[in-house]
C-alpha positions in Angstrom: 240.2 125.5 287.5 241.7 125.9 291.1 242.1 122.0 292.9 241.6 122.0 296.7 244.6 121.2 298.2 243.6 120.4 301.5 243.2 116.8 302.0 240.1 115.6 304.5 242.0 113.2 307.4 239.5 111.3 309.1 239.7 110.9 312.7 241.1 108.0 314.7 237.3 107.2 315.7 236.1 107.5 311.7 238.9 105.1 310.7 238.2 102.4 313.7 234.3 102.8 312.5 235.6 102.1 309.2 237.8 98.7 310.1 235.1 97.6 312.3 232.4 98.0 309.6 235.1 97.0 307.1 235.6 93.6 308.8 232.1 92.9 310.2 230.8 92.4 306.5 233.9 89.8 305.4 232.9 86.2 304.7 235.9 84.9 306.1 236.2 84.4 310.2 238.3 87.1 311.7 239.2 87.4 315.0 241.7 89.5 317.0 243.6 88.9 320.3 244.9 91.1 322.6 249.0 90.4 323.8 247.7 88.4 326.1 245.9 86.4 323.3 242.4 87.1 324.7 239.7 87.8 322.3 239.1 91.5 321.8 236.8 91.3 318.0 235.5 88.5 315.8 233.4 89.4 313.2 230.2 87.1 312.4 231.5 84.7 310.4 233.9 84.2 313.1 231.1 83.5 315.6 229.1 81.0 312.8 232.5 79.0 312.7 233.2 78.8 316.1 229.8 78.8 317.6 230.5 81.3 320.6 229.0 84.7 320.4 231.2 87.6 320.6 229.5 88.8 323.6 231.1 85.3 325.5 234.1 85.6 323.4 235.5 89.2 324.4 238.2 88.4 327.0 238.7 84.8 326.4 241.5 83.0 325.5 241.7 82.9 321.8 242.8 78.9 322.2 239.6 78.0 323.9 237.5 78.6 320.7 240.0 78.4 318.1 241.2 74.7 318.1 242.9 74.1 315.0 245.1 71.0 314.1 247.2 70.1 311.3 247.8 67.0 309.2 251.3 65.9 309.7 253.0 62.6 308.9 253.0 61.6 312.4 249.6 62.5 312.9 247.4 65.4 313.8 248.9 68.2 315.8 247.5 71.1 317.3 248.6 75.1 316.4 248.3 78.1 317.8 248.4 80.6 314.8 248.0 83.0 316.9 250.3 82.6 319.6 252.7 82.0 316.9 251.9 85.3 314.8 252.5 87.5 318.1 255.3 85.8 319.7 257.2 85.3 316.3 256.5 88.6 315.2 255.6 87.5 311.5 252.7 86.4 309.3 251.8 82.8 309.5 249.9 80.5 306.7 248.6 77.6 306.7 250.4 75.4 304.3 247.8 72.8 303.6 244.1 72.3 305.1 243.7 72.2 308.7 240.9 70.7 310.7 239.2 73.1 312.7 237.4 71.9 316.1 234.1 73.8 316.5 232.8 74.1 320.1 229.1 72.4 320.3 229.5 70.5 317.1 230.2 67.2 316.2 231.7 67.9 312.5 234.9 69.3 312.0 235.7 71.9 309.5 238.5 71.6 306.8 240.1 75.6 307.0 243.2 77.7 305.7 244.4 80.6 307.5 246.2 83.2 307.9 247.1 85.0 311.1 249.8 88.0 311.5 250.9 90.1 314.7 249.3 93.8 315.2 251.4 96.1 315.6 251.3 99.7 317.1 252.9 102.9 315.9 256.2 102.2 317.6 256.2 99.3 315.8 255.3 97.2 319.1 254.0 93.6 318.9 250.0 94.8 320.8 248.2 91.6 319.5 247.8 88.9 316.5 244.6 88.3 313.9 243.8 85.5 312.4 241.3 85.2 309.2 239.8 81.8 308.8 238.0 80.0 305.5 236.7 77.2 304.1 239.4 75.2 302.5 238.7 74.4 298.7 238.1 71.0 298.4 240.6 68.4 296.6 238.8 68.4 293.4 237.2 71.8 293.2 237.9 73.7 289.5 237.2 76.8 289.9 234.0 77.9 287.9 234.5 80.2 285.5 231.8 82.7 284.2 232.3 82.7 280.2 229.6 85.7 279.4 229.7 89.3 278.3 228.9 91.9 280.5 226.1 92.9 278.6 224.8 89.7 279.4 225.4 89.4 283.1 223.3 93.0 283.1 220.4 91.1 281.4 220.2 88.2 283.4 220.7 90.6 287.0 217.4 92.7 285.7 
């Protein structure tokens, strides 16, 4: 039996379908920035969180709908993950829940995140992403599903 060789390379225009579709169905909040850190994608959980549609979001500053503060011992400070990712050139974590300030709402949400710089082919800082979630809560266990899969197959039918 006689393996094809030839290997299928999708287009630049198949593989930027793909990423978009890719990060349009992720339950975390992602949103990328431009180098001049204005918004050039969020995905829908991005818009839920932050409560601006992407349509009012392309070409704004990523800091006017991304206010996020962290818990320090002086007090609450704000970050700019972001900015940070890009200027530093480096991937940047949250190291304990932050508070995120959602335009139009009165609650705050606690959030982890993790933003890092894009980079082009040269290997040229072009722009920063940033994925936001939910922090666990302080004295979340995480379930754990004690079942055969047999038995999850049952129960889905």
């Amino acid at each position: 039996m006689l393996l094809d060789q030839k290997r299928h390379i999708p287009n630049s225009e198949d593989v930027a379908l793909w990423m978009a579709n890719t990060l349009c169905s992720l339950a975390d909040a992602v949103i990328a920035t431009n180098a001049q850190g204005q918004v050039i994608f969020m995905n829908g959980a991005a818009e839920e969180l932050t409560r601006v549609p992407l349509e009012r979001a392309i070409n704004m500053l990523a800091s006017e709908i991304l206010h996020v503060e962290e818990n320090t011992a002086a007090g609450s400070e704000r970050v700019y993950p972001l900015r940070d990712a890009f200027l530093d050139e480096r991937t940047i974590r949250s190291q304990q829940p932050c508070t995120f300030f959602p335009k139009n709402r009165k609650t705050t949400v606690s959030v982890d995140f993790t933003a890092s710089p894009l980079q082009n082919e040269s290997g040229e800082c072009v722009g920063a992403v940033i994925v936001v979630r939910p922090a666990p809560r302080a004295n979340s266990t995480p379930r754990i599903l004690l079942s055969t899969s047999s038995e999850k197959y049952s129960r889905a039918n």
